[in-house]
PDBQT receptor file of N, H, CA, C and O in Angstrom, charges set to zero:
ATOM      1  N   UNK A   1      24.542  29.388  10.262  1.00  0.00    +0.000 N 
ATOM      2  CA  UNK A   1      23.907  30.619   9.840  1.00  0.00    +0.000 C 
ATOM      3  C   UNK A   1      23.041  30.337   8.627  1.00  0.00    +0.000 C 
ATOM      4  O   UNK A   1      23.447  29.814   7.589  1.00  0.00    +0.000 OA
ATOM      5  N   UNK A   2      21.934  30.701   8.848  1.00  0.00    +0.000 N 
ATOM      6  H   UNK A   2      21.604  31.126   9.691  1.00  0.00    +0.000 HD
ATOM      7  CA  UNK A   2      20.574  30.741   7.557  1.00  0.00    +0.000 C 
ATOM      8  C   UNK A   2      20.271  31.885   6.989  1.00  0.00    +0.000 C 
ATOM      9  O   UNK A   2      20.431  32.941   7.601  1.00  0.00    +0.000 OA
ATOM     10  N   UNK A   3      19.786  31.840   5.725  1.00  0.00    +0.000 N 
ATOM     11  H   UNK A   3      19.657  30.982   5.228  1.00  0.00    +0.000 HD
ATOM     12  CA  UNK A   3      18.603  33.124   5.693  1.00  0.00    +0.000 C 
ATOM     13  C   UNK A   3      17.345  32.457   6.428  1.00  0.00    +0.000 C 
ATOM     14  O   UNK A   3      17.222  31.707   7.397  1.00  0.00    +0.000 OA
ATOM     15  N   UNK A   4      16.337  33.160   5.391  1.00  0.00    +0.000 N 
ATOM     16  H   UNK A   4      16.437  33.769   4.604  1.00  0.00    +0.000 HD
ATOM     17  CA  UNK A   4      14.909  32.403   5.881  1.00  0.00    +0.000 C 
ATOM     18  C   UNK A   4      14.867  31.040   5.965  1.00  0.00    +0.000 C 
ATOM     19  O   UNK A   4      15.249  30.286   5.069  1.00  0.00    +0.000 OA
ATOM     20  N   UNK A   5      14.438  30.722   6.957  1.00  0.00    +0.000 N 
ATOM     21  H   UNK A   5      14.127  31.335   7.684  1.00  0.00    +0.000 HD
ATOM     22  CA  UNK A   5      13.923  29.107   6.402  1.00  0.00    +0.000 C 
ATOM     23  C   UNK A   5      12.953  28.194   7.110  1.00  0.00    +0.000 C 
ATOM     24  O   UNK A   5      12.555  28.611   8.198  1.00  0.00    +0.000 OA
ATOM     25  N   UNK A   6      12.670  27.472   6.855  1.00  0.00    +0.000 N 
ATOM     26  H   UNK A   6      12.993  27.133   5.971  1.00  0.00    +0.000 HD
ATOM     27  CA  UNK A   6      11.486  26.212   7.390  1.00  0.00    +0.000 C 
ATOM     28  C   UNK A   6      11.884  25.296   8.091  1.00  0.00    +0.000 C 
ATOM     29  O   UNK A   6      12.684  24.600   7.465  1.00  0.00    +0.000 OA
ATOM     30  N   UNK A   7      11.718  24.970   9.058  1.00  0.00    +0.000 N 
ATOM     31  H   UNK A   7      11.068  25.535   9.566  1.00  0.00    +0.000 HD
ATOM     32  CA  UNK A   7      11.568  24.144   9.983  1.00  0.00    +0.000 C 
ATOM     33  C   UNK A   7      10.863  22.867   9.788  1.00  0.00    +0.000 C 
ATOM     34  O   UNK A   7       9.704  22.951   9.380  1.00  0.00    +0.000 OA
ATOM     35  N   UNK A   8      11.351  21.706  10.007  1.00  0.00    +0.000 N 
ATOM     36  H   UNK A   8      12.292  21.637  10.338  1.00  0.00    +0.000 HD
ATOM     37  CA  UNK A   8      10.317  20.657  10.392  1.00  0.00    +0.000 C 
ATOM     38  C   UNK A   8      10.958  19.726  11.551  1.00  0.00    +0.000 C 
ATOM     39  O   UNK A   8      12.057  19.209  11.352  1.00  0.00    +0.000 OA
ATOM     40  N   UNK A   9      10.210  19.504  12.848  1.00  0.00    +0.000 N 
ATOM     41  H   UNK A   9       9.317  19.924  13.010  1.00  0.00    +0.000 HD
ATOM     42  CA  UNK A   9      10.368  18.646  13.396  1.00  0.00    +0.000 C 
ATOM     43  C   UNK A   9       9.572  17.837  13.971  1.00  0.00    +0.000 C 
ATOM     44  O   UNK A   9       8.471  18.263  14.318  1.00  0.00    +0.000 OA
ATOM     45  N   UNK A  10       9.907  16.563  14.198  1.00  0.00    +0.000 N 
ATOM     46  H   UNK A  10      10.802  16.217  13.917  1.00  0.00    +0.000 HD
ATOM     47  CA  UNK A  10       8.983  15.488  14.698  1.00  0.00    +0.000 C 
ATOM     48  C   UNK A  10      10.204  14.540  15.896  1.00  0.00    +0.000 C 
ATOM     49  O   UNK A  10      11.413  14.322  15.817  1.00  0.00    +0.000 OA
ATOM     50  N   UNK A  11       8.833  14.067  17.249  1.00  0.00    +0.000 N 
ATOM     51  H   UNK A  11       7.851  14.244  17.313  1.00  0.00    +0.000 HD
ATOM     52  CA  UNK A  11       9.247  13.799  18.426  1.00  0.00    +0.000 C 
ATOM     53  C   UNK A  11       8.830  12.474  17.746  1.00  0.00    +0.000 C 
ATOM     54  O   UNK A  11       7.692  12.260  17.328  1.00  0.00    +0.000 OA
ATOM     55  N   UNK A  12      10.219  11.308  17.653  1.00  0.00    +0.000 N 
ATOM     56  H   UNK A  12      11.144  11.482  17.993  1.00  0.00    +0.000 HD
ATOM     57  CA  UNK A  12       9.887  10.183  17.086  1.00  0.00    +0.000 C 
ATOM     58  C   UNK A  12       9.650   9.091  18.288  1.00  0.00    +0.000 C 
ATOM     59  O   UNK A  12       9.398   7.912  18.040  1.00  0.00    +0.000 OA
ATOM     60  N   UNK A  13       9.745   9.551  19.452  1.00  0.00    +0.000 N 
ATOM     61  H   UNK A  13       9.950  10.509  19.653  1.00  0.00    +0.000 HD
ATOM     62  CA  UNK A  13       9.664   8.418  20.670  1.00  0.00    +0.000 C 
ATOM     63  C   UNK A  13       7.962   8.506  20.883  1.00  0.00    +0.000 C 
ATOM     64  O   UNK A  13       7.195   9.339  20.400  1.00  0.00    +0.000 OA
ATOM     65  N   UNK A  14       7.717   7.591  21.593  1.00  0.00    +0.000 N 
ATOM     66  H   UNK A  14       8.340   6.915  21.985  1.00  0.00    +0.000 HD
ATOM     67  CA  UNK A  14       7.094   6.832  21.813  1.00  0.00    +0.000 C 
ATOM     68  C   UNK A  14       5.845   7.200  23.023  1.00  0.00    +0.000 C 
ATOM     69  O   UNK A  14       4.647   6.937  22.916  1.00  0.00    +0.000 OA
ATOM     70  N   UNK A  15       6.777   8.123  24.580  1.00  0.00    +0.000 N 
ATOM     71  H   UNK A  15       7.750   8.337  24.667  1.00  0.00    +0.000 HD
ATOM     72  CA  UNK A  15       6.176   8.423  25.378  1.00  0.00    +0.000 C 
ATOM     73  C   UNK A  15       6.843   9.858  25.776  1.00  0.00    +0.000 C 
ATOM     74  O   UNK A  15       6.106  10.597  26.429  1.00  0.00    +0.000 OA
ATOM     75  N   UNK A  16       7.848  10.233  25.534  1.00  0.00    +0.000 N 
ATOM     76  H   UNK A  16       8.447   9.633  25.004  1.00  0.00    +0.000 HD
ATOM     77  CA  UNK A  16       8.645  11.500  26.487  1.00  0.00    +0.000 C 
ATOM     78  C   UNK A  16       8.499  12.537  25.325  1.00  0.00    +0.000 C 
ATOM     79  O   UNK A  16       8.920  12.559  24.169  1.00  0.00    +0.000 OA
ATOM     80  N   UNK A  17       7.630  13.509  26.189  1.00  0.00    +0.000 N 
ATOM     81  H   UNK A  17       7.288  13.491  27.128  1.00  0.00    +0.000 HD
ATOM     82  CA  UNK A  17       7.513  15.126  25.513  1.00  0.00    +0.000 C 
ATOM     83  C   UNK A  17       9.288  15.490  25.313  1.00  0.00    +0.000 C 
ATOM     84  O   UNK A  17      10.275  14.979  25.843  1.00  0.00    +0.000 OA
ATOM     85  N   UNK A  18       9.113  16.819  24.107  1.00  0.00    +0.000 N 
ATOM     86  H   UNK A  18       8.312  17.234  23.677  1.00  0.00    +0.000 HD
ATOM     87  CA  UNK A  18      10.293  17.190  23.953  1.00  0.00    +0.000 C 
ATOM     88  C   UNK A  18       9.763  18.829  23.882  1.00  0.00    +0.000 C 
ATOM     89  O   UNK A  18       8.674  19.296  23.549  1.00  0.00    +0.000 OA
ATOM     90  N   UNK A  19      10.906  19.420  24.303  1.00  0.00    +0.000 N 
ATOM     91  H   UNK A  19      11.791  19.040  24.574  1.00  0.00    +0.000 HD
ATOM     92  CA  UNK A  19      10.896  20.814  24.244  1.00  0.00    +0.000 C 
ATOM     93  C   UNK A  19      11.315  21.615  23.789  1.00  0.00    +0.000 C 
ATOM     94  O   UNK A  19      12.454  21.829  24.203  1.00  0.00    +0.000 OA
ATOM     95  N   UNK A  20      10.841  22.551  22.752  1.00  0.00    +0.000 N 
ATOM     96  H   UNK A  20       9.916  22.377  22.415  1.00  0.00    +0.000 HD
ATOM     97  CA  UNK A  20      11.462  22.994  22.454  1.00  0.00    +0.000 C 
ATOM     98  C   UNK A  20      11.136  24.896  22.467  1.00  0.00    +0.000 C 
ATOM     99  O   UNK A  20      10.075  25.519  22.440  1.00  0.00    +0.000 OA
ATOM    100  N   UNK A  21      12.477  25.328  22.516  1.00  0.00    +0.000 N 
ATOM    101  H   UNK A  21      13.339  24.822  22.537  1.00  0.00    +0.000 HD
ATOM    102  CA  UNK A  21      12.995  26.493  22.797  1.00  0.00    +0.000 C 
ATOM    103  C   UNK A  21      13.310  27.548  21.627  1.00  0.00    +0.000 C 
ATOM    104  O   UNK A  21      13.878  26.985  20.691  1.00  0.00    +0.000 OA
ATOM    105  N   UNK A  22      13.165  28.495  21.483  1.00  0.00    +0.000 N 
ATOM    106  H   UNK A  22      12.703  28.952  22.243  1.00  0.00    +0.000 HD
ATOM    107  CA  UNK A  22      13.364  29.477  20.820  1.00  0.00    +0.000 C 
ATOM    108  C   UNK A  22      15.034  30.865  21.367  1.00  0.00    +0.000 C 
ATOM    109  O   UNK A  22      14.800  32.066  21.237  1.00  0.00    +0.000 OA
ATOM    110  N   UNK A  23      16.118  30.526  21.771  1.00  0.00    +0.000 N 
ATOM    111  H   UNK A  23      16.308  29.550  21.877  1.00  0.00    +0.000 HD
ATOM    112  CA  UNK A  23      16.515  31.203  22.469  1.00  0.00    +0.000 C 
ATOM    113  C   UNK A  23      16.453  30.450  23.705  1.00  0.00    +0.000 C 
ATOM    114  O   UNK A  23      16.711  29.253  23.833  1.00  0.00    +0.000 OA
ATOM    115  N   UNK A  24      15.964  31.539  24.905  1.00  0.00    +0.000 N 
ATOM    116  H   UNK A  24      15.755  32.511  24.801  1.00  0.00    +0.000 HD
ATOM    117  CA  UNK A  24      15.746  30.994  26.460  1.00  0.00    +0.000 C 
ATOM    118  C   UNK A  24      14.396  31.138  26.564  1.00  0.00    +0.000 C 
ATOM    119  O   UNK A  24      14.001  31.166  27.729  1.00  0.00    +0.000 OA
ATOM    120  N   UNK A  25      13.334  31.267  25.496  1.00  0.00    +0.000 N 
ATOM    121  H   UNK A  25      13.655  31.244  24.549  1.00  0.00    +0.000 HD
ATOM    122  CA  UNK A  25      11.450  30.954  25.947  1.00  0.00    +0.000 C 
ATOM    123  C   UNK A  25      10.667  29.808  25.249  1.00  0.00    +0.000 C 
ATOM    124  O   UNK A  25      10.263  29.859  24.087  1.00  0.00    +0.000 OA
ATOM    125  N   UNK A  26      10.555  29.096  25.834  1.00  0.00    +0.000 N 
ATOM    126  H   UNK A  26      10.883  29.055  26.778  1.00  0.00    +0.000 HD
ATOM    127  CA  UNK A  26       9.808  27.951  25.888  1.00  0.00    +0.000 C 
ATOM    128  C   UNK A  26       8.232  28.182  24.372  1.00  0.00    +0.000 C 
ATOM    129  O   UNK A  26       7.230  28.895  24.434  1.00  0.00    +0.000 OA
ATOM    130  N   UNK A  27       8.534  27.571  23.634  1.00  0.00    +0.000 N 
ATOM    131  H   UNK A  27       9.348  26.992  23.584  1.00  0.00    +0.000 HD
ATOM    132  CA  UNK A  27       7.721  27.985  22.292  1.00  0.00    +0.000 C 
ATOM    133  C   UNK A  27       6.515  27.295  22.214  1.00  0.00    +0.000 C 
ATOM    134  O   UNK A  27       5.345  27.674  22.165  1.00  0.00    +0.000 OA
ATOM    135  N   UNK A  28       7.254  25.774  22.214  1.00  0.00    +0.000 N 
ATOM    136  H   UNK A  28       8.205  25.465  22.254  1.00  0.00    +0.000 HD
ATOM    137  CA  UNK A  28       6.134  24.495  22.301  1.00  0.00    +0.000 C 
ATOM    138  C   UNK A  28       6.783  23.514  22.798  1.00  0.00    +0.000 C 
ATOM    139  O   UNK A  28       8.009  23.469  22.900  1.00  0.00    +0.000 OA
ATOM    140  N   UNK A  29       5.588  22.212  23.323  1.00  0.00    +0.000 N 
ATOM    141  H   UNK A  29       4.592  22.249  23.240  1.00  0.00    +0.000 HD
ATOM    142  CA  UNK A  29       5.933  20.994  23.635  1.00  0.00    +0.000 C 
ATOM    143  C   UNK A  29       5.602  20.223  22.644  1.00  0.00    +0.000 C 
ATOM    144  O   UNK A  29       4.442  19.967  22.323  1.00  0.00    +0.000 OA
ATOM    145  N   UNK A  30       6.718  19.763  22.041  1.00  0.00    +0.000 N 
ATOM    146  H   UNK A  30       7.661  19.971  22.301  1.00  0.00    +0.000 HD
ATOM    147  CA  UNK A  30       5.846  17.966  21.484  1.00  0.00    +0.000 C 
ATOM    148  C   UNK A  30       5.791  16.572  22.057  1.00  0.00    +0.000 C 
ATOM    149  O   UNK A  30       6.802  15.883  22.190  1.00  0.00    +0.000 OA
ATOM    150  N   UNK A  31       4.610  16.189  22.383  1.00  0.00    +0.000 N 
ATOM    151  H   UNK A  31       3.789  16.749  22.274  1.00  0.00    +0.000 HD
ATOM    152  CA  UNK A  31       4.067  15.243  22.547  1.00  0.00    +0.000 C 
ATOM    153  C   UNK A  31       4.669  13.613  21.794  1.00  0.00    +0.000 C 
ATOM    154  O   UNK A  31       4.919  13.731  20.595  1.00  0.00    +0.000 OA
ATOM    155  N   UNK A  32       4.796  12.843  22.110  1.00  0.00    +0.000 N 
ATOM    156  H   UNK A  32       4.594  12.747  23.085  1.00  0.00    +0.000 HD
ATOM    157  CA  UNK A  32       5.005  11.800  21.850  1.00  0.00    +0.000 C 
ATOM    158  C   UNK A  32       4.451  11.425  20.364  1.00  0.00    +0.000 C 
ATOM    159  O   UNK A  32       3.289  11.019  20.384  1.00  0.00    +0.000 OA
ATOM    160  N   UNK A  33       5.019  11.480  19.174  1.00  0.00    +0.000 N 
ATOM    161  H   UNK A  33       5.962  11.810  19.159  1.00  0.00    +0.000 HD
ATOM    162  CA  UNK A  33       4.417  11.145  17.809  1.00  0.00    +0.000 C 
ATOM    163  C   UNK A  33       4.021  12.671  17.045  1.00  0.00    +0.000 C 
ATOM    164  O   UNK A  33       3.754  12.798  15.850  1.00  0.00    +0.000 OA
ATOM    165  N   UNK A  34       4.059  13.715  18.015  1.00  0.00    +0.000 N 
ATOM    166  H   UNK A  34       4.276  13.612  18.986  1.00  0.00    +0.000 HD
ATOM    167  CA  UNK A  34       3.573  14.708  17.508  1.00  0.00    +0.000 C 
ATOM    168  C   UNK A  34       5.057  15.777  16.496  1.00  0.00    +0.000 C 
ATOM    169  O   UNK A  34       6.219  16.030  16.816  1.00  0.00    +0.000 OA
ATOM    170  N   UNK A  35       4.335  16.087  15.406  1.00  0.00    +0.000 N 
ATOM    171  H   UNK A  35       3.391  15.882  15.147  1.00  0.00    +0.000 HD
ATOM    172  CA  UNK A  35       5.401  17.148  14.690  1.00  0.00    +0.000 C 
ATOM    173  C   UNK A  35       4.840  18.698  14.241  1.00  0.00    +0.000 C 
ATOM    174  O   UNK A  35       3.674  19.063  14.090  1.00  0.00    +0.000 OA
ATOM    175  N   UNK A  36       5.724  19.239  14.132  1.00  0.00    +0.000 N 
ATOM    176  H   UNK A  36       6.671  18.943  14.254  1.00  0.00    +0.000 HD
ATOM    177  CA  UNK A  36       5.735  20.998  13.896  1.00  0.00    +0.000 C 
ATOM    178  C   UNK A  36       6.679  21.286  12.655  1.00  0.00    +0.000 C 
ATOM    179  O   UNK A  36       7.773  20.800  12.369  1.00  0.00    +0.000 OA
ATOM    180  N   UNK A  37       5.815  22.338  11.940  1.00  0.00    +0.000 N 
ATOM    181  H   UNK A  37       4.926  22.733  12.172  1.00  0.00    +0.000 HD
ATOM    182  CA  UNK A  37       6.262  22.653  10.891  1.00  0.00    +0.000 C 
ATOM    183  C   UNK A  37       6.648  23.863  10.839  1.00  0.00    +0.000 C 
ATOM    184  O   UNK A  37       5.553  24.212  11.277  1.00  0.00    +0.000 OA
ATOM    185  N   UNK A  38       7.314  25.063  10.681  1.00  0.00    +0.000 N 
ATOM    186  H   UNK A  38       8.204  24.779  10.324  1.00  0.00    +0.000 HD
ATOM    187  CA  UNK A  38       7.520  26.794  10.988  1.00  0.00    +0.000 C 
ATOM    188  C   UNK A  38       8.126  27.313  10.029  1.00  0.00    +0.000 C 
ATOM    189  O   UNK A  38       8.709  26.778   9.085  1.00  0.00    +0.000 OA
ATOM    190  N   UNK A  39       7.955  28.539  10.325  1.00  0.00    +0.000 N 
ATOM    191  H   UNK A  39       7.482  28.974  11.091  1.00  0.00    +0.000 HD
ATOM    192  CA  UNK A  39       9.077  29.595   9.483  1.00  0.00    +0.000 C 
ATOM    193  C   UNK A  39      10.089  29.688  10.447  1.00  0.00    +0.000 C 
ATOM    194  O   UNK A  39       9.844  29.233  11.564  1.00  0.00    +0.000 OA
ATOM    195  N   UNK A  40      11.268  30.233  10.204  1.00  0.00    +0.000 N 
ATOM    196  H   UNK A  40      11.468  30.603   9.296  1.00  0.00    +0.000 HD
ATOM    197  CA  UNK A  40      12.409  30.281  11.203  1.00  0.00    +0.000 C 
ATOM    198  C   UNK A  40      13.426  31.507  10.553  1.00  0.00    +0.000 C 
ATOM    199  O   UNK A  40      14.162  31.263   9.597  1.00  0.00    +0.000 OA
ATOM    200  N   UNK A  41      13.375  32.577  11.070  1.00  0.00    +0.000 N 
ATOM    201  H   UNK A  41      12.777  32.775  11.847  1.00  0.00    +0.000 HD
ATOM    202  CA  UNK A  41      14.341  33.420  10.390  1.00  0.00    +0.000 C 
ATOM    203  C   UNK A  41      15.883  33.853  10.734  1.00  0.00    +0.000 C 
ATOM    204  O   UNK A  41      16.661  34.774  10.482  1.00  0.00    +0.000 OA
ATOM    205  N   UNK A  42      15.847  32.710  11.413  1.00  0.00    +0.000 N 
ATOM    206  H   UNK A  42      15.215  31.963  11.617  1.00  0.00    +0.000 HD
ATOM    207  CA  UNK A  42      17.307  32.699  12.263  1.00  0.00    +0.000 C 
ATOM    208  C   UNK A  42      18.038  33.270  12.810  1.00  0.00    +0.000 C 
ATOM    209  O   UNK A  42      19.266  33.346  12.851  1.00  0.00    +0.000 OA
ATOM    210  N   UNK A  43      16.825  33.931  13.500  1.00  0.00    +0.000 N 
ATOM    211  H   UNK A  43      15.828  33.869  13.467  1.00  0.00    +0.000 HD
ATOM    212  CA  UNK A  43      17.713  35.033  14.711  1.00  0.00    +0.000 C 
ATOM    213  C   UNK A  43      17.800  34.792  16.106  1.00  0.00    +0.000 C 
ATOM    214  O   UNK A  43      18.356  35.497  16.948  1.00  0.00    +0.000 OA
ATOM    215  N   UNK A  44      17.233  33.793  16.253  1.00  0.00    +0.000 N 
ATOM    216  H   UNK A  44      16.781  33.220  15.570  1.00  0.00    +0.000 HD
ATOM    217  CA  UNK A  44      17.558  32.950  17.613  1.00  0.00    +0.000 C 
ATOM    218  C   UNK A  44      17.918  31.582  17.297  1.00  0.00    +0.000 C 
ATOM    219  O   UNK A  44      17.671  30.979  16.253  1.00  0.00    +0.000 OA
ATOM    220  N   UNK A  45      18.468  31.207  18.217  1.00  0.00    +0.000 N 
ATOM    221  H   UNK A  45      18.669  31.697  19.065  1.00  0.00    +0.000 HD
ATOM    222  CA  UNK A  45      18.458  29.145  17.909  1.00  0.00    +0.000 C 
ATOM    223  C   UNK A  45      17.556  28.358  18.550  1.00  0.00    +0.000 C 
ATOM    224  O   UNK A  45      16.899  28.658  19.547  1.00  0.00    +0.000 OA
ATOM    225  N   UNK A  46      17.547  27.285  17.909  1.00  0.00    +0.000 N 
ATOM    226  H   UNK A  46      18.081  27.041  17.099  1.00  0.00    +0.000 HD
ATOM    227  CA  UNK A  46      16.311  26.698  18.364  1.00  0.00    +0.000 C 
ATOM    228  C   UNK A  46      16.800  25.820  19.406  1.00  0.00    +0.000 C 
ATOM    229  O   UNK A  46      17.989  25.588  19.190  1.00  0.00    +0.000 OA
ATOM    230  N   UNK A  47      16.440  25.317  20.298  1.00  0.00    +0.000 N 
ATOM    231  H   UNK A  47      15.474  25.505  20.474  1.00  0.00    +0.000 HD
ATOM    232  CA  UNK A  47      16.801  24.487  21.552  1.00  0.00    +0.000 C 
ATOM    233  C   UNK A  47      16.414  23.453  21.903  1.00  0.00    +0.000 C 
ATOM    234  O   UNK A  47      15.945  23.404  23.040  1.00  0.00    +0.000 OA
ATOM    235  N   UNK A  48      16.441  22.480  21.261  1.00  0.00    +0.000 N 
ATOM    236  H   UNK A  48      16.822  22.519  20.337  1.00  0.00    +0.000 HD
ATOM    237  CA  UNK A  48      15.540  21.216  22.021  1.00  0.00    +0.000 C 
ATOM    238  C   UNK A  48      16.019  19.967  23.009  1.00  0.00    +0.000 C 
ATOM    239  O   UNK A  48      16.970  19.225  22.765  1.00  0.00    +0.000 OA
ATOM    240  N   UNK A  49      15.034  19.884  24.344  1.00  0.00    +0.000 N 
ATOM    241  H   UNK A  49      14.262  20.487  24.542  1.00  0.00    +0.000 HD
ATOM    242  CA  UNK A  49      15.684  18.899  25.273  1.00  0.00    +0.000 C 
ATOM    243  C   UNK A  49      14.380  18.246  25.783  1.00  0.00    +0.000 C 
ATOM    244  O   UNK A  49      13.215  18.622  25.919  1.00  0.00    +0.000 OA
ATOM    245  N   UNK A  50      15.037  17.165  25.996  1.00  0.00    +0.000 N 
ATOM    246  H   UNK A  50      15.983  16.859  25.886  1.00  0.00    +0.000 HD
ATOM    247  CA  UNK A  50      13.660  16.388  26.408  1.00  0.00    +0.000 C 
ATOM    248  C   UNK A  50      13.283  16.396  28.127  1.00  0.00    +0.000 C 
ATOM    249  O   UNK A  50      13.975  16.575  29.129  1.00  0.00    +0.000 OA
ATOM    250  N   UNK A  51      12.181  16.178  27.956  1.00  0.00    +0.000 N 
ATOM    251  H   UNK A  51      11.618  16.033  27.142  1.00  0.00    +0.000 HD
ATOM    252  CA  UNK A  51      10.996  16.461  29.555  1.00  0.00    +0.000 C 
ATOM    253  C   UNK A  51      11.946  15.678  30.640  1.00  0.00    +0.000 C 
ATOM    254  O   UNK A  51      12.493  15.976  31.702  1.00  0.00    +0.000 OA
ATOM    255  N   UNK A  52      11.865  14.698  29.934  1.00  0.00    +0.000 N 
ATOM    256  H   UNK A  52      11.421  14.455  29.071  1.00  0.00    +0.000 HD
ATOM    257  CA  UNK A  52      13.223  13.372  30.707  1.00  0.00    +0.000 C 
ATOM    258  C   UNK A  52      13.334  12.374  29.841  1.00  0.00    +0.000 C 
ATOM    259  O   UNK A  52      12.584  12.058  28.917  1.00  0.00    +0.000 OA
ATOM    260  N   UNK A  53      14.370  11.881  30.226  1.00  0.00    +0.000 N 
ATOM    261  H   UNK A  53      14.979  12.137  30.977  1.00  0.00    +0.000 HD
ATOM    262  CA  UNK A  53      14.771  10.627  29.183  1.00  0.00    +0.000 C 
ATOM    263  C   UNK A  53      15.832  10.972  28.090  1.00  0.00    +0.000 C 
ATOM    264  O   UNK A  53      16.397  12.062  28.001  1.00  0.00    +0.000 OA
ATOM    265  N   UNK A  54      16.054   9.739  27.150  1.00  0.00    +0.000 N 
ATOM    266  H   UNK A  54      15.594   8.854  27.222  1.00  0.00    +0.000 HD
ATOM    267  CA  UNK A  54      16.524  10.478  26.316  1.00  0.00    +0.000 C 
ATOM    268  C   UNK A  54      15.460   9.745  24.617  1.00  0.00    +0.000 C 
ATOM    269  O   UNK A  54      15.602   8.691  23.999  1.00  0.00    +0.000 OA
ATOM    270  N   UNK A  55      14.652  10.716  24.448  1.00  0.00    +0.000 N 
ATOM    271  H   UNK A  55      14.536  11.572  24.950  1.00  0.00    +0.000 HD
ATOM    272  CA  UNK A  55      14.153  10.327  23.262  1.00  0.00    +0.000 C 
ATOM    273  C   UNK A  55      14.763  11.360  21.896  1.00  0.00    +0.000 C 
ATOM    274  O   UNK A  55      15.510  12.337  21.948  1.00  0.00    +0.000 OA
ATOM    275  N   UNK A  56      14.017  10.598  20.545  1.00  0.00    +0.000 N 
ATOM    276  H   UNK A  56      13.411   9.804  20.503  1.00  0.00    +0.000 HD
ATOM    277  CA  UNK A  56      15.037  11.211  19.693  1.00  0.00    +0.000 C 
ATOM    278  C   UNK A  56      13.711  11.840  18.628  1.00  0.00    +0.000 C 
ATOM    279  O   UNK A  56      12.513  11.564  18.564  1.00  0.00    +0.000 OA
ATOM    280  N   UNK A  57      14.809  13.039  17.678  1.00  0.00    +0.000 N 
ATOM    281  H   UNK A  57      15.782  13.264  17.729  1.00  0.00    +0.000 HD
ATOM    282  CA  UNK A  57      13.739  13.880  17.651  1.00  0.00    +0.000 C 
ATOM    283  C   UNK A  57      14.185  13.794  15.790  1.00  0.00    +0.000 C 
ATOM    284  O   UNK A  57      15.329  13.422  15.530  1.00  0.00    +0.000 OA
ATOM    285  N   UNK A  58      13.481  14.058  14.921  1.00  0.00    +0.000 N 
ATOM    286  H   UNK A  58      12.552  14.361  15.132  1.00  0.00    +0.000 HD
ATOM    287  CA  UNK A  58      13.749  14.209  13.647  1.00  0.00    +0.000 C 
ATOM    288  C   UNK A  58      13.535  14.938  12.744  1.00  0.00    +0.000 C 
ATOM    289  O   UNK A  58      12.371  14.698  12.423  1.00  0.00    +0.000 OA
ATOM    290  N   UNK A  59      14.095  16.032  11.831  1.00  0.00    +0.000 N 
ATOM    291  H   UNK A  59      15.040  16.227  12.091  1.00  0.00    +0.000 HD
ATOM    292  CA  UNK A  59      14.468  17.298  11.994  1.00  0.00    +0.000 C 
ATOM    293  C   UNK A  59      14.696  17.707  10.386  1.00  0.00    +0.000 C 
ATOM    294  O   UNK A  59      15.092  16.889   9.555  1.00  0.00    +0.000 OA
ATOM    295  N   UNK A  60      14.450  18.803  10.146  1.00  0.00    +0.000 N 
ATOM    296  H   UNK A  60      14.128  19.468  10.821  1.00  0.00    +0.000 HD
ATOM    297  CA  UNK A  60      15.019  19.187   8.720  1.00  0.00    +0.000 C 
ATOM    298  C   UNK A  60      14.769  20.513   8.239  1.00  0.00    +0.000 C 
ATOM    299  O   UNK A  60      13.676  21.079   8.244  1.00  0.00    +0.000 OA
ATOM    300  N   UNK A  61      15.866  20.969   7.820  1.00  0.00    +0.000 N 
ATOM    301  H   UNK A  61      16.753  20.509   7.815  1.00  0.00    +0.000 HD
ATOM    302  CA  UNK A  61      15.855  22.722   7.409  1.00  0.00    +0.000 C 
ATOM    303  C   UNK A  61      15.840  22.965   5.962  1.00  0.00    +0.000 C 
ATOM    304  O   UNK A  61      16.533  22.532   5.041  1.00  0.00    +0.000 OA
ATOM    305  N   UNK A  62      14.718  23.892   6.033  1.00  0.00    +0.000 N 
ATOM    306  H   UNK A  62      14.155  24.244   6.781  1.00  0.00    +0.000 HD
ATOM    307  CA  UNK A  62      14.721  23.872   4.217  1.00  0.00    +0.000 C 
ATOM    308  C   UNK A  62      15.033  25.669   4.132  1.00  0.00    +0.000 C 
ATOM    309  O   UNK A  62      14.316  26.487   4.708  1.00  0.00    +0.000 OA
ATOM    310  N   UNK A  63      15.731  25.878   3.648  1.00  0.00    +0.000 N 
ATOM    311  H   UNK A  63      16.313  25.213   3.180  1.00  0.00    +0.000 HD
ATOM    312  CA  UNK A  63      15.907  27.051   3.331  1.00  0.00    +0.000 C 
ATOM    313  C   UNK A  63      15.384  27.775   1.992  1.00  0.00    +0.000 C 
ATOM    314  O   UNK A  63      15.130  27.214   0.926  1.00  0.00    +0.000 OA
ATOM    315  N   UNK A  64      15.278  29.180   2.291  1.00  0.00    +0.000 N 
ATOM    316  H   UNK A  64      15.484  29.636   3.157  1.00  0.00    +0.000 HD
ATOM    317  CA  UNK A  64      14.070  29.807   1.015  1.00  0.00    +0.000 C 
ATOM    318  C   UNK A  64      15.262  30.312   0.216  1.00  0.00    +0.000 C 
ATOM    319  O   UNK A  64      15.086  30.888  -0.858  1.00  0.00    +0.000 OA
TER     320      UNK A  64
């Protein structure tokens, strides 16, 4: 459980998109090398699974 807070994640593999979820709706894809930065007010969870494979993803919550 959060208050407000910030998001950062980055898809550290190489070739396999990762997905990620808001709840059960599909928000964004990241791309291989690609990262996302957000607000997050923590009323849903965030969901992430990869396209296929298993690549790894790297992550960090900053709270306000």
């Amino acid at each position: 459980t959060y208050t407000k807070a910030y998001i950062y994640l980055k898809n550290v593999d190489g070739s396999i998109a990762i997905l990620v979820d808001f709840g059960t709706t599909l928000a964004m894809t990241l791309a291989a090398g690609e990262f996302a930065f957000f607000p997050w007010e923590s009323s849903q969870n965030i969901v992430v699974r990869a396209a296929s494979g298993t690549p790894y993803i790297e992550y960090a919550v900053f709270e306000d």
